[in-house]
GUPALO-875520 format. One line per field, with one value per residue (C-alpha): residue number from 1; chain; x, y, z; residue in three letters. Coordinates in steps of 0.1 Angstrom, whole numbers, plus 5000, padded with zeros to 4 digits. Layout:
REM GUPALO-875520
resi c(NUM; ...);
chain c(A; ...);
u c(X; ...);
v c(Y; ...);
w c(Z; ...);
resn c(ala; ...);
***
This chain:
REM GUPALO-875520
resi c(1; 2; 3; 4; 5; 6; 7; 8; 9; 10; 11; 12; 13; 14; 15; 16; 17; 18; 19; 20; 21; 22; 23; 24; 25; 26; 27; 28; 29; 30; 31; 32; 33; 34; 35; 36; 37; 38; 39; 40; 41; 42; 43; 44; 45; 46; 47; 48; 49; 50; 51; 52; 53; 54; 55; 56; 57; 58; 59; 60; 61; 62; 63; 64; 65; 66; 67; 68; 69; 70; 71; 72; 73; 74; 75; 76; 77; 78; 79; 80; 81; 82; 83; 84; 85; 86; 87; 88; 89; 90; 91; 92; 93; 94; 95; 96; 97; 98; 99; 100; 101; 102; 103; 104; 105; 106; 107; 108; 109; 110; 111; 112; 113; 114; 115; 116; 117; 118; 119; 120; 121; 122; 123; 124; 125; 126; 127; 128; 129; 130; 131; 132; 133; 134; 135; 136; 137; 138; 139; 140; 141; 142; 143; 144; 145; 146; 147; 148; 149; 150; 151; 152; 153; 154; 155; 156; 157; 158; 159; 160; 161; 162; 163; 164; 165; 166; 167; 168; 169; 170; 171; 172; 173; 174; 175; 176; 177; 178; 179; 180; 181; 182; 183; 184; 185; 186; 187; 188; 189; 190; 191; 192; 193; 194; 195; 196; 197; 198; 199; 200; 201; 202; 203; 204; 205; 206; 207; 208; 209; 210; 211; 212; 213; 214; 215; 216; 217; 218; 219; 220; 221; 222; 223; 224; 225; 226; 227; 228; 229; 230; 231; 232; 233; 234; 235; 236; 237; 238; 239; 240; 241; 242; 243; 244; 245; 246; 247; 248; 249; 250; 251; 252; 253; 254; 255; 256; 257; 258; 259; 260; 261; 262; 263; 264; 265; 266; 267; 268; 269; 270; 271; 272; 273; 274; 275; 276; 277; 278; 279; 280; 281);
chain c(A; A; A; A; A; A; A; A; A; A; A; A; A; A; A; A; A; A; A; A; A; A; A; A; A; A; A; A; A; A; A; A; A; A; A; A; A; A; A; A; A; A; A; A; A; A; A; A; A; A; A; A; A; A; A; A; A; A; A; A; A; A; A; A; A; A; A; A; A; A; A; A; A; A; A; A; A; A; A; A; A; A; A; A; A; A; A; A; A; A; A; A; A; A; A; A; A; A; A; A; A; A; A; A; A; A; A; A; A; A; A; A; A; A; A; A; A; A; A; A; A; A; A; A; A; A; A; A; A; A; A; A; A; A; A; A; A; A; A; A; A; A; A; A; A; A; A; A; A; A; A; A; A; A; A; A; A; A; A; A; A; A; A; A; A; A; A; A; A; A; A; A; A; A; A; A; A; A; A; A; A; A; A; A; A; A; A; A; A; A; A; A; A; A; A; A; A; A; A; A; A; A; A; A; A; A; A; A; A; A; A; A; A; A; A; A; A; A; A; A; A; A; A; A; A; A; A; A; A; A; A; A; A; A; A; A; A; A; A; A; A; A; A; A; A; A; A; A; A; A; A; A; A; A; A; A; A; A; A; A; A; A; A; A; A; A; A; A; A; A; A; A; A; A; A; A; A; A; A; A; A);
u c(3775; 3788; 3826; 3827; 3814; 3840; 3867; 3853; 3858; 3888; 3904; 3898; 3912; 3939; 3949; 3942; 3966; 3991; 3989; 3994; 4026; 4045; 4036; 4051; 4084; 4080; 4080; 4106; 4131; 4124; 4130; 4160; 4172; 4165; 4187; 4218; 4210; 4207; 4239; 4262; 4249; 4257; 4288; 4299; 4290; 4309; 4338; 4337; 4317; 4313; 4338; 4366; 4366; 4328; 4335; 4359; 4331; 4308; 4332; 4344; 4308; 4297; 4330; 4327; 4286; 4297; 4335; 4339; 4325; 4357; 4338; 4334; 4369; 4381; 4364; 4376; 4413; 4401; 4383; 4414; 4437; 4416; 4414; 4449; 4453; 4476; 4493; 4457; 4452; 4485; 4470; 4438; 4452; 4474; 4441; 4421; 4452; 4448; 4415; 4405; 4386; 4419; 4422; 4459; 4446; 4439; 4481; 4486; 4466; 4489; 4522; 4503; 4494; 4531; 4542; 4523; 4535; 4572; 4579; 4592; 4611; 4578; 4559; 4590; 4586; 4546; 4553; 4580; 4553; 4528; 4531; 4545; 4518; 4493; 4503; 4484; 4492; 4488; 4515; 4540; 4539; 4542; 4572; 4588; 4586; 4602; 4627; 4631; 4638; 4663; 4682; 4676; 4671; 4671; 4642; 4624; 4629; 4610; 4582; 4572; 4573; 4550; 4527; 4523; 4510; 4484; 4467; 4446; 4454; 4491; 4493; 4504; 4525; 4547; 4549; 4563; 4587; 4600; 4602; 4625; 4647; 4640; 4660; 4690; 4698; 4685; 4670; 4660; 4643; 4624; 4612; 4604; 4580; 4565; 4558; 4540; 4519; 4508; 4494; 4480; 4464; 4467; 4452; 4480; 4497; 4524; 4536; 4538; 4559; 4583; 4583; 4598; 4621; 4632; 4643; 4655; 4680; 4691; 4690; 4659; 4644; 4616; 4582; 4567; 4535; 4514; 4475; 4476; 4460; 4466; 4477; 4491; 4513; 4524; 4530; 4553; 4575; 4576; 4592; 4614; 4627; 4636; 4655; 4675; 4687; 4697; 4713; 4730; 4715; 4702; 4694; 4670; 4658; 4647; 4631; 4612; 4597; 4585; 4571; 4553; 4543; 4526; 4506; 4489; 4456; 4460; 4489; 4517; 4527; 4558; 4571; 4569; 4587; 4617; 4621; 4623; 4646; 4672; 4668; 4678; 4704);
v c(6609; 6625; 6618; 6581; 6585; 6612; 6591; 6559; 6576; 6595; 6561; 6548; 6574; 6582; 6544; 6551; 6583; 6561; 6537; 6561; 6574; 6537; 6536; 6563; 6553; 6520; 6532; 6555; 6529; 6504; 6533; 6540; 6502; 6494; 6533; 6514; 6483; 6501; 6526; 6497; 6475; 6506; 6510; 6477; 6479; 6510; 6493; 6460; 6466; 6502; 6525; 6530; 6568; 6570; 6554; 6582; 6609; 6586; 6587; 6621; 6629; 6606; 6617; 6656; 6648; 6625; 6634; 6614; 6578; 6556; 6531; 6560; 6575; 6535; 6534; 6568; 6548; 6520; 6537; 6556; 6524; 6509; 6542; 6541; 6574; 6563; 6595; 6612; 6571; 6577; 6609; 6591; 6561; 6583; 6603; 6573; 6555; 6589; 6582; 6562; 6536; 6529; 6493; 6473; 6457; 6498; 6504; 6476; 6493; 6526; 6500; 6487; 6522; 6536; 6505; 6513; 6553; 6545; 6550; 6521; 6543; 6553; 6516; 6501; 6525; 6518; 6477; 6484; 6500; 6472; 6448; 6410; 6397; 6407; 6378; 6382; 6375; 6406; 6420; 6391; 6399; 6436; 6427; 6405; 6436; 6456; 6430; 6425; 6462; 6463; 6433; 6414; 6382; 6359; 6379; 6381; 6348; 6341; 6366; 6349; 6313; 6327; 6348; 6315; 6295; 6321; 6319; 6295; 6312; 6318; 6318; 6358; 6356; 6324; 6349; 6377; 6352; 6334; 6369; 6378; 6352; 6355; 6394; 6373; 6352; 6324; 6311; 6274; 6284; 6311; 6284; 6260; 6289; 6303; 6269; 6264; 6297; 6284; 6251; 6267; 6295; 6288; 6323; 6342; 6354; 6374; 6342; 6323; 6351; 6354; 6313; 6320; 6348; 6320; 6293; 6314; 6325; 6291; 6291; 6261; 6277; 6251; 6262; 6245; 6222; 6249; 6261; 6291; 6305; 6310; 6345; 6337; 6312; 6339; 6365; 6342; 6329; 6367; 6369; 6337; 6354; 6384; 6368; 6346; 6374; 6389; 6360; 6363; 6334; 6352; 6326; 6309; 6339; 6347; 6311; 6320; 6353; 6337; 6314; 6342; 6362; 6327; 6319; 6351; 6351; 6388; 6404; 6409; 6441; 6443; 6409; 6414; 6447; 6434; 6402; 6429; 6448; 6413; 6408; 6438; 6443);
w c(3632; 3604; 3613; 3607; 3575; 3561; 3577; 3562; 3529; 3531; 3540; 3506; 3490; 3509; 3503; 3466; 3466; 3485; 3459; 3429; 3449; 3450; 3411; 3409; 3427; 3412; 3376; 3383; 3399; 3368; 3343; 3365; 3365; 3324; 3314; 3338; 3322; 3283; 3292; 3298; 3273; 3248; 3264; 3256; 3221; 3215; 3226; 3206; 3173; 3171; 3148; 3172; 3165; 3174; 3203; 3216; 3208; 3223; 3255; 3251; 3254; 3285; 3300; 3300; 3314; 3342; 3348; 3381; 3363; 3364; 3340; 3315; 3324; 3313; 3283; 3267; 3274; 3256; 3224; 3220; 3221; 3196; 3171; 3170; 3191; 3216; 3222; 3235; 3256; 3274; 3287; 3292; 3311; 3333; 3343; 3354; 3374; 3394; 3400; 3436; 3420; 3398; 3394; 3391; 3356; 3345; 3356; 3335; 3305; 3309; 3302; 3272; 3257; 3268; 3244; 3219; 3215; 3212; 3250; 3265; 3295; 3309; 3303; 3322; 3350; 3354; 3354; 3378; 3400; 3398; 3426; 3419; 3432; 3400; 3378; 3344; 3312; 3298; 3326; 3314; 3279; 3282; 3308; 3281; 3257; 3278; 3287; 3247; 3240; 3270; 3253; 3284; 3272; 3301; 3314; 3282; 3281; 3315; 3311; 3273; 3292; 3318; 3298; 3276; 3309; 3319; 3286; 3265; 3232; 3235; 3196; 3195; 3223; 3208; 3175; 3197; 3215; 3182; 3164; 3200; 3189; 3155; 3162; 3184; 3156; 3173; 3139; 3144; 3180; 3161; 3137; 3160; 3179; 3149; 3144; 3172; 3167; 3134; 3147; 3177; 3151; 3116; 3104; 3118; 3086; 3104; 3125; 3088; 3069; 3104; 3099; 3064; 3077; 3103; 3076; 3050; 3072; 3077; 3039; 3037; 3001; 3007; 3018; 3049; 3051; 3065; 3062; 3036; 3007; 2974; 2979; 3011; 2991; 2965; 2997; 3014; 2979; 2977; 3012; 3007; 2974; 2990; 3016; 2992; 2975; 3005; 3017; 2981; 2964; 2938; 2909; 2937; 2948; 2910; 2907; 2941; 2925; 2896; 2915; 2934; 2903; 2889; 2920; 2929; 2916; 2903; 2890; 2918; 2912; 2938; 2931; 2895; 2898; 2920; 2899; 2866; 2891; 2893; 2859; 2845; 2867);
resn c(unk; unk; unk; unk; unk; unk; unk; unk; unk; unk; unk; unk; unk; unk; unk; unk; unk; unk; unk; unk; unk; unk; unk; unk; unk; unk; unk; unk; unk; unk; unk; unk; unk; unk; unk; unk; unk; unk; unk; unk; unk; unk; unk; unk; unk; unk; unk; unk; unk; unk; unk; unk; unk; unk; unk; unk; unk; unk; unk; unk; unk; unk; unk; unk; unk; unk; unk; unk; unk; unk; unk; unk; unk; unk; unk; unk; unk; unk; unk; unk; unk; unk; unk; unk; unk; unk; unk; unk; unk; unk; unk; unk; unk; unk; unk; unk; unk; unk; unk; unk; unk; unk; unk; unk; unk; unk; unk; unk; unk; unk; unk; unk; unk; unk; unk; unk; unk; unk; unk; unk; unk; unk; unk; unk; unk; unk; unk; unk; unk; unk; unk; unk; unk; unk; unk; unk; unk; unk; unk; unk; unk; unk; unk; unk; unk; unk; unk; unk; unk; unk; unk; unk; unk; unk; unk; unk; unk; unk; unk; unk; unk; unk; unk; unk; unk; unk; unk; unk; unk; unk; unk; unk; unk; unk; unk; unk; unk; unk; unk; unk; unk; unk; unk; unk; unk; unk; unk; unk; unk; unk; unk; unk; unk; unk; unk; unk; unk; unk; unk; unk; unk; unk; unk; unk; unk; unk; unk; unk; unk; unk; unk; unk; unk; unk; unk; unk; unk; unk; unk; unk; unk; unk; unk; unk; unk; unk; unk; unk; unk; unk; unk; unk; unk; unk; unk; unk; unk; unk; unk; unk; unk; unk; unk; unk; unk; unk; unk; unk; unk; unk; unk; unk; unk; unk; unk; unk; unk; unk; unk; unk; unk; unk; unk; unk; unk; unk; unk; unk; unk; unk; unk; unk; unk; unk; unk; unk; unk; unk; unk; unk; unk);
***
């Protein structure tokens, strides 16, 4: 009579045990699911607002703990690129394309970073290798580089107009195709595309001096209706100065320093010096 009684209340407790056990499992998957959630949320931080040179410890780190992670492996390549180590990136990038889980945007990424570190042989060969069928704008503008530093300008040509289709802010990409023609001598296409850049991003100070580059070539001394600064102002007079002398209208290009050297809001040390320079001369 016993028996029932012991198995009545080793049920109970057995249920109890059980009980503590899928806690257990429980807790342990949710810890499990909020470090995945927490690692990639830091991961994403250390490549957007963290110091780029933390980052690559950060990486280096995560990296040399978990050397088969492809998402780690692509984020060393990336905090590199944005420290300004490109030299250590190429090596990066060309380890991860190795990698199975290598991706055609990552191929892409080794172009870029080949770009970057002077060696436009290698980025050509790595596009070359990328099928036709991965149509990106980031693959068309590093195509119309390469294109540009081959002197091909047709091509270039073909890769800036598609690259400017495939993106919504084609601002950058308009500055790198007017400075292309900018570079041929093509002067009033390059103004016309700088141009564009500006209205499309009117904090872009380098497409506004290239602008200025543009039409002081074609020897127009008169500053365009664009957004800019007071600084900006005395920058780009500064610019259009310079260029008139070159172009060797040198009393206009005085007038044009001045002009710089009254506008800045402090004192404008290299325009000052080089309208002394013409003065003195």
């Amino acid at each position: 009579m016993r028996h029932p009684i012991l198995v009545s209340l080793c049920i109970p407790a057995l249920v109890a045990l059980a009980a503590c056990d899928n806690t257990g499992e429980d807790a342990t998957r949710a810890n499990a699911g909020v470090n995945v959630i927490d690692e990639t949320n830091l991961n994403d931080v250390m490549l957007t607002v963290g110091d780029p040179n933390e980052a690559v410890t950060y990486f280096q780190r995560a990296t040399g703990e978990q050397p088969d992670r492809v998402d780690l492996q692509r984020g060393l390549a990336k905090s590199l690129i944005r420290a300004g180590r490109h030299t250590e990136a190429v090596a990066a990038w060309q380890k991860l394309v190795a990698h199975d889980e290598a991706t055609t945007d990552d191929r892409v990424d080794l172009a870029d970073a080949q770009i970057r570190n002077g060696d436009w042989g290698a980025a050509e060969k790595t596009l070359d290798a990328v099928p036709p069928t991965h149509e990106t704008f980031k693959r068309y503008r590093l195509e119309a580089m390469v294109a540009d530093s081959n002197k091909e300008w047709k091509k270039a040509d073909s890769f800036y107009e598609t690259a400017v289709g495939l993106t919504t802010t084609p601002a950058s990409v308009m500055n790198n195709w007017g400075y292309s023609k900018l570079t041929r001598g093509n002067y009033s296409e390059a103004e016309r595309l700088f141009a564009d850049a500006i209205r499309l991003d009117g904090k872009l100070f380098t497409a506004k001096n290239n602008l200025i580059l543009a039409r002081g070539a074609q020897k127009k001394y008169t500053m365009p209706v664009m957004p800019m600064s007071q600084s900006e102002r005395a920058e780009l007079l500064y610019s259009l100065g310079l260029t008139a002398v070159k172009q060797g209208d040198v009393t206009i290009g005085k007038g044009l320093l001045r002009d710089a050297v009254d506008t800045h809001p402090q004192h404008f040390e290299a325009a000052a010096r080089s309208l002394d320079a013409l003065e003195n001369s």
